[in-house]
N, C-alpha and C positions, 0 to 999 in steps of 0.2 A: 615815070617819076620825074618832079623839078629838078633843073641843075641846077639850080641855087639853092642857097637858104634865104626860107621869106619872114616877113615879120608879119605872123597873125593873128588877127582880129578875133576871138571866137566870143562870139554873144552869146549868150545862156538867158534863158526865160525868166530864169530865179538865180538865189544864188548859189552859186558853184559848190557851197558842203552842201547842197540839199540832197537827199535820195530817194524825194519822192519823184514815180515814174519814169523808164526806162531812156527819153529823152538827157534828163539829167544824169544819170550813169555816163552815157554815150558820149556826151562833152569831157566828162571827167578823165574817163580812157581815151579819149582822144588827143586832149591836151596832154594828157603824158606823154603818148606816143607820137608826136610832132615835135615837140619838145626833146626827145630821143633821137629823133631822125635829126637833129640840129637847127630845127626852126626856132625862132624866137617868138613866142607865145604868151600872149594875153589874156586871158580869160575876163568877160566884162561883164554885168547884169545891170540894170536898172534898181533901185529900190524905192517905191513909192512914199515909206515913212523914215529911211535913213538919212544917213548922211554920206559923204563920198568916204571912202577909204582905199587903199592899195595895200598888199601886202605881197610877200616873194614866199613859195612854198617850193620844196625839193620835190621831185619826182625820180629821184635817180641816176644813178652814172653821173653826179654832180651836176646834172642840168635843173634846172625851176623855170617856171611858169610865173608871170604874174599876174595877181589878182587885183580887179580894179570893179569897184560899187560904185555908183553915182545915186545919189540922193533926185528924186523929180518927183516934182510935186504937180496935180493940175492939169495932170495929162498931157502935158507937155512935152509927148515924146520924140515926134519929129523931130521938133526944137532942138531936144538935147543929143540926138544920132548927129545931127550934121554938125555940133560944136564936138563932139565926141571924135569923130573922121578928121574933121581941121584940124585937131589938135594933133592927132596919134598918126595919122600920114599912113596907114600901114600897109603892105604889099595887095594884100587881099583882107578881104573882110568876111568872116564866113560866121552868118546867121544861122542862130539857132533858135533863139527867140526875138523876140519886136521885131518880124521878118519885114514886112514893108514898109518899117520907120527906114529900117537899116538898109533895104534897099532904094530906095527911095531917094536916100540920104549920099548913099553909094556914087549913086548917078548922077549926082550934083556935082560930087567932088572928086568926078572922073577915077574913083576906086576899085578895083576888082570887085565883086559881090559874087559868093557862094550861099543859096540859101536852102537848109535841109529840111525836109517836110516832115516832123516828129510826128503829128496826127491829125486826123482829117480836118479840123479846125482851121488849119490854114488856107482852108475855101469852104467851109462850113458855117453858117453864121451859127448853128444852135453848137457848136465845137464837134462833133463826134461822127459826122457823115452817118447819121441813123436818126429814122423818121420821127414823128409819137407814134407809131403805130411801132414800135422798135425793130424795123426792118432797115437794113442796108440803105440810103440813098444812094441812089443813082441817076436823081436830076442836077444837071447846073445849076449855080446862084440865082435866082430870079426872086422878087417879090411878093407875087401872086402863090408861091407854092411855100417859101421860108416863113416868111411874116406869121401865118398861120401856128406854124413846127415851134420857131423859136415863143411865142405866146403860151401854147399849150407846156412846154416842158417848165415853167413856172409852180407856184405852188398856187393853184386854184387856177392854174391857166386856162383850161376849157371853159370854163365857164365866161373868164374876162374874154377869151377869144371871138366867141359869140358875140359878147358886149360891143365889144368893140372894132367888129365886121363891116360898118357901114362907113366908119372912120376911113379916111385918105391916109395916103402916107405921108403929104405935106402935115396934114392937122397933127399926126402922131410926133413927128417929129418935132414940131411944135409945143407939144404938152411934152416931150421927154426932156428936151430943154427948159422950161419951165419945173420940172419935177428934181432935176439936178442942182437947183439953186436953195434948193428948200430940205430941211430934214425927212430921210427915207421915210415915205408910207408905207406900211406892208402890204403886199400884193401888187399892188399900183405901181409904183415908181420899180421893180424887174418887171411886173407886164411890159409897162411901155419903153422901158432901155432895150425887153429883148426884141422888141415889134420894130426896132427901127435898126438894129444887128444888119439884116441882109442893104439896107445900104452903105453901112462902113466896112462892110464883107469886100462887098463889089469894088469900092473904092479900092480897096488893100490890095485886091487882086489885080488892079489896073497896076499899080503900085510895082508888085513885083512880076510883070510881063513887060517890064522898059528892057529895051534893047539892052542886050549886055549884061545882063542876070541868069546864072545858072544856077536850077533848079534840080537839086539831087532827089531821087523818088528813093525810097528804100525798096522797094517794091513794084512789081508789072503793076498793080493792082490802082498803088498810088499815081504810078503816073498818068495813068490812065483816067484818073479824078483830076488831074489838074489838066490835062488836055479838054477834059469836059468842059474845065472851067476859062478856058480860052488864055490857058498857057500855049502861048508858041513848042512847038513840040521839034523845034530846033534849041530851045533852052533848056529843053528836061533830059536830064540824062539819069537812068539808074544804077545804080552802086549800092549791094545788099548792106549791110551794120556787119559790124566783126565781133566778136567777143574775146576777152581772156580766158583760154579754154578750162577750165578743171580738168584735174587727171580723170581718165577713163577709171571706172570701178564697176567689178562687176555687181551682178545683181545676188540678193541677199539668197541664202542656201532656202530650200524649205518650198518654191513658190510650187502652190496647186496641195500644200499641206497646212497653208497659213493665209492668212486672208490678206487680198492683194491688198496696196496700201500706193493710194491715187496721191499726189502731189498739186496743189496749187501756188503760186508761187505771181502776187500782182496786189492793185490795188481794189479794197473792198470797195468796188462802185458795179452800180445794177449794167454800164455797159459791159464790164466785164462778163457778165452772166452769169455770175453763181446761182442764185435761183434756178437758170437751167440746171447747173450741175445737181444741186442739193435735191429739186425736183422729180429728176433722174434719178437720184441713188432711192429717192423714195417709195420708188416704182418696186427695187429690186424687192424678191421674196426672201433673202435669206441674207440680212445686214451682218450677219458674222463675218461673212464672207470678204467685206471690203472695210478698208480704211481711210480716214484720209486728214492730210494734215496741209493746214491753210497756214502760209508766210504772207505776211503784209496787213496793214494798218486802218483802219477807218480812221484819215485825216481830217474828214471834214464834218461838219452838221448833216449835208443829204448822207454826207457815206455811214454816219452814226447811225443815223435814223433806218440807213438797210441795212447793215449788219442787225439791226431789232428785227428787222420784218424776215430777213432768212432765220434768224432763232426760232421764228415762229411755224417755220415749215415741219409739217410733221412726219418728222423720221430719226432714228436713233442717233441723237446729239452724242450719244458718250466714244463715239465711235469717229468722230471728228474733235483733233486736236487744234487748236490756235495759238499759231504761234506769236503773232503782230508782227513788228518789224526787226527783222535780223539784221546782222552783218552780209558781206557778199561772202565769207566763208563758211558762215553757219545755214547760210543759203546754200550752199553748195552741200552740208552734209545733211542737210533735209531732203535736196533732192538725192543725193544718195543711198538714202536710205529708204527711200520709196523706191517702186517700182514702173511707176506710168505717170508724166506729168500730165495733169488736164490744163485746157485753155477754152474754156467757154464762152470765150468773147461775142456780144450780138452787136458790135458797132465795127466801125471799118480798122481792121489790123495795121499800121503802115506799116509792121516787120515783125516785131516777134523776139527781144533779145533774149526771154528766157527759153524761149524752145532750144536755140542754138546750146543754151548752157546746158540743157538738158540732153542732149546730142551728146555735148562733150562728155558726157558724165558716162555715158551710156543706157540713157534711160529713152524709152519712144515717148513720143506722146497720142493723146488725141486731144484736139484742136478743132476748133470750128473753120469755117471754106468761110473766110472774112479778112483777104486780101494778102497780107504779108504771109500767115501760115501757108498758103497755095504756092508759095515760094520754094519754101522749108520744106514740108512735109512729105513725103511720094507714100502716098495714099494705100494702106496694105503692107506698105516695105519698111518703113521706120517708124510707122505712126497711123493714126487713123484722120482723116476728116470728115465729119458730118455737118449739117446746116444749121447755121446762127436759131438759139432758140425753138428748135425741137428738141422737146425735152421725151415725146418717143425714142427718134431715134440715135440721144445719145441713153436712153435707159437700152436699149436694145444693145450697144455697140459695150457699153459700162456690161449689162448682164454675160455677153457674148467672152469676156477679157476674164469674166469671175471662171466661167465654166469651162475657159479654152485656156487656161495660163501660157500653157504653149506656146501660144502667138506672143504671148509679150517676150517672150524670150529669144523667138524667131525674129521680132520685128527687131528690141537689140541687135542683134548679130549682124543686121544691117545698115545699120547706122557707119558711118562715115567716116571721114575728119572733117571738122568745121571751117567754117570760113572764120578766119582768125582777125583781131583788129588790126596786124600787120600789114594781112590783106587788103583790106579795108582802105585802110591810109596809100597805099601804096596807087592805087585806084584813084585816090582820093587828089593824091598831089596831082597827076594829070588831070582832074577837072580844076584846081589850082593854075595852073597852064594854060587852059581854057579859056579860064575866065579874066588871067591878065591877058590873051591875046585878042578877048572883045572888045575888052574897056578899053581903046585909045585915047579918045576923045571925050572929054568933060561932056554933060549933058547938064540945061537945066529948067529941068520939068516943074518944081514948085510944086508938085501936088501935094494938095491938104486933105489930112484924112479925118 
């Protein structure tokens, strides 16, 4: 733990009331709980169409956090990290989002930088460290293999991918700059922004591997992606995510007389995998038998457009409820009132906060073997893991939990205490200490990204 109290920085990707994705939570409980511990705390974000504002919010025990927006327009966000740093002077600086503005920015102006890896995007050019073929990556940044990935996850990508195979990366980059000066074409102008991705990938990653940057992994799984990606592996250190626990509850009376009732609880997107799950449950022969109630929102156009396409799977819809987007308490008595949280993720996990909630509650889960869950989970004893996108063998593991209740009840009893966000921070302030004992000496790199 720091002997002082510091003044810091925390960057957020959006802004700070937002709830969407588990990264945004994570800053939220974190700034309170710094804020707690007697740090002086800033919460910061960029807004691309705002304007600047600040505001002071309570988090308790009479302490507050401030909040501060900046308006930038033009992509000009390097620019505004290092007038951002000049200005606010602060102890440390700990990214959470625009990671290699803000590092980048760091090392100019000889500042602490802590940067947290939320999801595999921050050495992914297509975001999600999973292929088109929707399999795990586990290659490094390179052009020859991204350029390809990032093309096809477009809408008509395969096809432009092909087209556009014989093209250089100078040429592309050329027409993507040309294409940005002009009103969006469709299909055209994201082909070619995302064809030229794995160079402002690579760039970013040079970015945040300057001496004196430390790299929080939430997971063996992540660090071990940014080692891949020629992180110094004297900069990454891991520090699992904490939660605010919910009370322990037991499980509902009746189970093996009443049909199990599965929990999902994330964002309606195809990394997630619902499809595996929904596909799964499709398999089973006796849909009485299970339940299941989905938390969380189709925010976006892709995610509208899949929540249509899982309607369309055919298996007993009346037997699945939807909830959208809850509160974090009404999130808590959903999972409570289920019995088995699912996590069907086929893209790379960096942690996992709702399994830990789900723990607290007393509920197991089963989860996919997709990086952070292999953390969490011990396999048999609190929970199941199976692999990303077999939808055999989560129908097999889903039929096995209808016909064996048992085990869900055994696999409870094993379940733990959680790692708390007390914990977390606690951890937390020593890479804090870390990173003001690297940063002595101002650096300045200028790299443009």
């Amino acid at each position: 733990m720091t002997g002082s109290r510091l003044n810091v920085l925390l960057v957020c990707s959006g802004s700070y009331h937002s709830q969407y994705g588990g990264g945004q939570v994570y800053v939220r409980h974190l700034a309170a709980e710094l804020s707690l511990r007697g740090h002086s705390v800033t919460a910061f974000w960029f807004d691309p169409s705002g304007d600047d504002r600040t505001e002071v919010v309570p988090v308790g025990g009479g302490r507050t956090i401030t909040l501060r927006q900046a308006g930038v327009r033009d992509s000009a966000w390097l620019a505004a990290a290092r007038s951002v740093l000049a200005q606010s002077r602060p102890d440390v600086v700990h990214a959470n989002g625009w990671k290699a503005e803000f590092a980048a920015a760091a090392a100019e102006e000889g500042i602490p930088c802590v940067v947290t890896a939320h999801h595999g995007g921050i050495v992914c050019p297509a975001g999600a460290l999973l292929d088109w073929r929707e399999k795990i990556c586990q290659e490094p940044v390179n052009e020859e293999t991204c350029r390809p990935c990032c093309i096809k996850r477009c809408r008509g990508g395969r096809l432009l991918e092909i087209l556009t195979r014989p093209l250089s990366n100078r040429w592309m980059e050329s027409v993507d700059r040309s294409l940005r000066r002009i009103p969006l074409i469709p299909f055209l102008t994201p082909a070619f922004r995302s064809a030229t991705e794995p160079q402002r990938r690579l760039a970013a990653i040079k970015q945040l591997a300057l001496p004196g940057t430390v790299l929080i992994a939430p997971s063996r799984a992540t660090a071990e992606a940014l080692r891949r990606n020629r992180i110094p592996a004297s900069q990454i250190v891991v520090v699992p995510h904490g939660i605010e626990p919910f009370a322990r509850r037991p499980l509902r009376p009746g189970l093996g007389a009443r049909p199990v009732r599965f929990v999902y609880v994330g964002r309606i997107s195809p990394v997630k995998g619902l499809h595996t799950l929904l596909t799964a449950l499709a398999q089973l022969s006796r849909p009485a038998d299970w339940e299941l109630d989905i938390v969380g929102e189709a925010a976006t156009k892709p995610e509208i457009r899949y929540r249509r396409q899982l309607m369309k799977i055919p298996l007993d819809h009346s037997r699945i409820r939807w909830h959208g987007r809850l509160d974090r308490e009404r999130v808590g008595e959903v999972i409570a009132g289920g019995d088995v949280l699912v996590l069907p993720s086929i893209y790379h996990e960096v942690f996992g906060l709702v399994l830990l909630e789900a723990h607290s509650i007393g509920r197991p889960v089963v989860a996919s073997r997709s990086g952070g869950p292999e953390d969490i989970v011990r396999d048999g004893e609190n929970g199941i893991l199976l692999e990303p996108g077999n939808v055999e063998a989560w129908a097999q593991a889903l039929r096995t939990l209808l016909h064996q209740p048992e085990r869900i009840t055994a696999m409870a009893s094993n379940i733990g205490p959680v790692r708390t966000i007390e914990d977390h921070v606690a951890d937390l302030e020593a890479v804090y200490d870390r990173a003001i004992a690297l940063r002595t000496v101002p650096r300045k790199p200028r790299l443009t990204l």
